[in-house]
N, C-alpha and C positions, 0 to 999 in steps of 0.2 A: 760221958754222954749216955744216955738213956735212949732206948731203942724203942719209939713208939710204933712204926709202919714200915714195911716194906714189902714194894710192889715190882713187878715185872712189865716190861710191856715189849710187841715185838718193836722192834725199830729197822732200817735201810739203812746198810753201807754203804760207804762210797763208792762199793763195785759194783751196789744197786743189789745186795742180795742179802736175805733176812738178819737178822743178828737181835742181840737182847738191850734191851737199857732199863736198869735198874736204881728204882728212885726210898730213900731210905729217911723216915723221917725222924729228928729229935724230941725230945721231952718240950721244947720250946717251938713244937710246930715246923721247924724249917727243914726243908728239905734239898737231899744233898742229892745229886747222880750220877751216875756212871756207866758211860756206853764202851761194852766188852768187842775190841777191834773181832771181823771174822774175813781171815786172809786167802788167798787161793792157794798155799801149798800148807803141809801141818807138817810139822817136824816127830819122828818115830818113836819121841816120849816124851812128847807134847800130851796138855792135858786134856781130854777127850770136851766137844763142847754138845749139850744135849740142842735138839731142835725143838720147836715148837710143836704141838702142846704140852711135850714133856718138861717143857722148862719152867711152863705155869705150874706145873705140880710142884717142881723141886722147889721155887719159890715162897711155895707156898708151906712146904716141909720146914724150910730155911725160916719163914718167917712163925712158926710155931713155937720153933724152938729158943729163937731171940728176938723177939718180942716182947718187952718188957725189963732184957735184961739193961744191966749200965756196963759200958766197958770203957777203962783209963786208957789200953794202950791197942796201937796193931799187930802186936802179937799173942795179948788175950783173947781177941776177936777171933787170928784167926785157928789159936788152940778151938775155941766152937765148933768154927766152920768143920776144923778138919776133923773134931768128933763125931761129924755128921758124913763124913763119908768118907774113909779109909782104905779105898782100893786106891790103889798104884795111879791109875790115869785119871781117876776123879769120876767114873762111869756114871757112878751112883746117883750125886745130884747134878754134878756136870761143871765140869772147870769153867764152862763161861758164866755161871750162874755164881760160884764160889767167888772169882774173880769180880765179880762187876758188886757181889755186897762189900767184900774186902774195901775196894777202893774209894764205895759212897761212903761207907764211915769212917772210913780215912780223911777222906776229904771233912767228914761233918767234924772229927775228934782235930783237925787241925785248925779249922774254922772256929772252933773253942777255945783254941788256947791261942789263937788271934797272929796261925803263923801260914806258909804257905805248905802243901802236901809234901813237895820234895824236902823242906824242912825238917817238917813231922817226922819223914823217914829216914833223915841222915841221922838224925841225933838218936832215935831209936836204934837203929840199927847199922851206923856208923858210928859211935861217936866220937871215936880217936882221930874220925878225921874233919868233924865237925866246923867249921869258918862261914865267910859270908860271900862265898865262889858261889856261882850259879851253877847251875847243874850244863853237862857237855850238851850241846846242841848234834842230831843224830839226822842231815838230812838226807833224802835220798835224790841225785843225778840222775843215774843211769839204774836198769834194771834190767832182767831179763829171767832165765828159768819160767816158773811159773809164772812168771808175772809178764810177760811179752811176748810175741810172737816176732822172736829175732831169733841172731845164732848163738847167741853166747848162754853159757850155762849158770853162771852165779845170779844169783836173783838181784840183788840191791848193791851197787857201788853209794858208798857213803860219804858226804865231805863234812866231818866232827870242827864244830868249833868250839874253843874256849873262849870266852867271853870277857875279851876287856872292854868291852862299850857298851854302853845302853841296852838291852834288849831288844828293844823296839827298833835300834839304827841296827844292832846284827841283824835283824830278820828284814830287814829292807835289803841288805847287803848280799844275803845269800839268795833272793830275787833278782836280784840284778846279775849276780853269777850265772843261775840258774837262766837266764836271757841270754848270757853272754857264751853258755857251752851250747845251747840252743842253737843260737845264730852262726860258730864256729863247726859244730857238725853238719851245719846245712850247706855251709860252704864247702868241706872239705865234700862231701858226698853230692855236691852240685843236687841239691832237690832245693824246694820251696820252704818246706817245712819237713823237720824232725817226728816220727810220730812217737805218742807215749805210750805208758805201757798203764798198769794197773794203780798203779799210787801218782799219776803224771810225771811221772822221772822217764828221760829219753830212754826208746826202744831201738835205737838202730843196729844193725847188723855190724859186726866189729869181724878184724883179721884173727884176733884169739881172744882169751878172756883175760889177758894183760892188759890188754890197747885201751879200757877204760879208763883203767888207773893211769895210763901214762897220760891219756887228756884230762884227767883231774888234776895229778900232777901237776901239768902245765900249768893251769887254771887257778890253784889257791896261789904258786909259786907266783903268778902277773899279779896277785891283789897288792895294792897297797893301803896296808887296813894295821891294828895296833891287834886286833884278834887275831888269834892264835889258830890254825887249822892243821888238819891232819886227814887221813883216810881210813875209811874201816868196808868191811865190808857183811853182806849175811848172806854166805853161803847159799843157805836151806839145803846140804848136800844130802839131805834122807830124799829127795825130787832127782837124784841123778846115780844114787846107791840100787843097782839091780845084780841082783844073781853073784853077790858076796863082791861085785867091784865096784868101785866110782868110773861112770862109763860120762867120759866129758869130754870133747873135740874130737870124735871119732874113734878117742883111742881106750880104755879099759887102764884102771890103776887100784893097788889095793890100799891096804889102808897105811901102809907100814911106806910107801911112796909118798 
């Protein structure tokens, strides 16, 4: 594809606070976008994301330099990007600016060859393991750390599925979960209602930062579904790292714990 335009605009996240969406257009007029997520914790080499009006510049830096050009693949693209900015955390033009062109011509370069993104990226950069598996589903239940005003320290408990049904009936299916640990913490905690946290995953106050997992546990274990589940979780442990310890429940651990 051939890189006619790209522009910046500010956009609102779902926590209601500023973030970038970047719209990239091809040689045939069609344009692709990409809104760059802006979370509440940042992990300690994470890429730095610039704010507004710096990120109109870098934009505009970005779109100087490729504009006009043609690129085959995602990783020619983003050989460019990263000749345009070389420091460690991306300071320069700004990893959310880098980030959100990367993913529009990605999206434009797989809408070309008439496939879907995640596609485009296994076979580029998977390709040994290359099939017609859908990609794992990563949702979030429970959360906490920076993302809720509860007791537990881990930010996101995760229920992963693999997809042996439809798309459409798994994403009905993990709604209806999602009702069903709802309705089960409000009883166990005798309240009305569960409250959420930042992404709408349950924020309640738990005994430790196991007890999550052990009602997810519970929870995929009663499905009866032909999908596959599992648990994962994201830390964000750089939100609970002070003064060379991991300080979580009270107690102080080092790394080697």
């Amino acid at each position: 594809m051939t890189i006619k335009q790209i522009i910046g605009r500010q956009i609102v996240s779902s926590l209601g606070k500023p973030t970038i969406e970047i719209a990239v257009t091809d040689q045939h007029d069609r344009t692709f976008l990409a809104q760059v997520p802006s979370g509440e914790s940042a992990g300690s080499r994470e890429a730095a994301a610039v704010p507004f009006p710096a990120a109109d510049e870098s934009v505009k830096k970005v779109s100087e330099a490729l504009v006009g050009k043609t690129v085959t693949s995602v990783t020619e693209l983003d050989k460019l990007l990263l000749a345009l900015d070389d420091s460690s955390r991306k300071e320069i033009i700004g990893g959310n600016v880098l980030l959100g062109v990367s993913v529009a011509v990605t999206r434009a370069l797989a809408d070309e060859q008439k496939k879907q993104p995640w596609q485009l990226l296994r076979e580029e950069f998977f390709a040994g393991m290359a099939n017609d598996n859908l990609p794992l589903i990563f949702s979030v239940f429970i959360e906490g750390g920076a993302h809720g005003p509860n007791n537990i320290d881990i930010q996101e408990y995760m229920v992963v599925v693999k997809c042996n049904e439809p798309l459409q009936q798994t994403v009905v299916e993990l709604a209806k979960m999602h009702d069903q640990l709802g309705e089960q913490l409000a009883k166990n905690k005798k309240v009305a209602q569960v409250p959420v946290g930042a992404e709408a995953a349950y924020c309640a106050d738990f005994a430790n930062n196991f007890v999550p997992l052990q009602a997810l546990d519970a929870l995929v274990s009663s499905q009866q579904s032909n999908n596959e589940f599992s648990l994962a979780l994201d830390v964000a442990a750089s939100e609970f790292f002070k003064d060379g310890t991991y300080q979580l429940e009270g107690g102080k651990k080092t790394s080697s714990e």
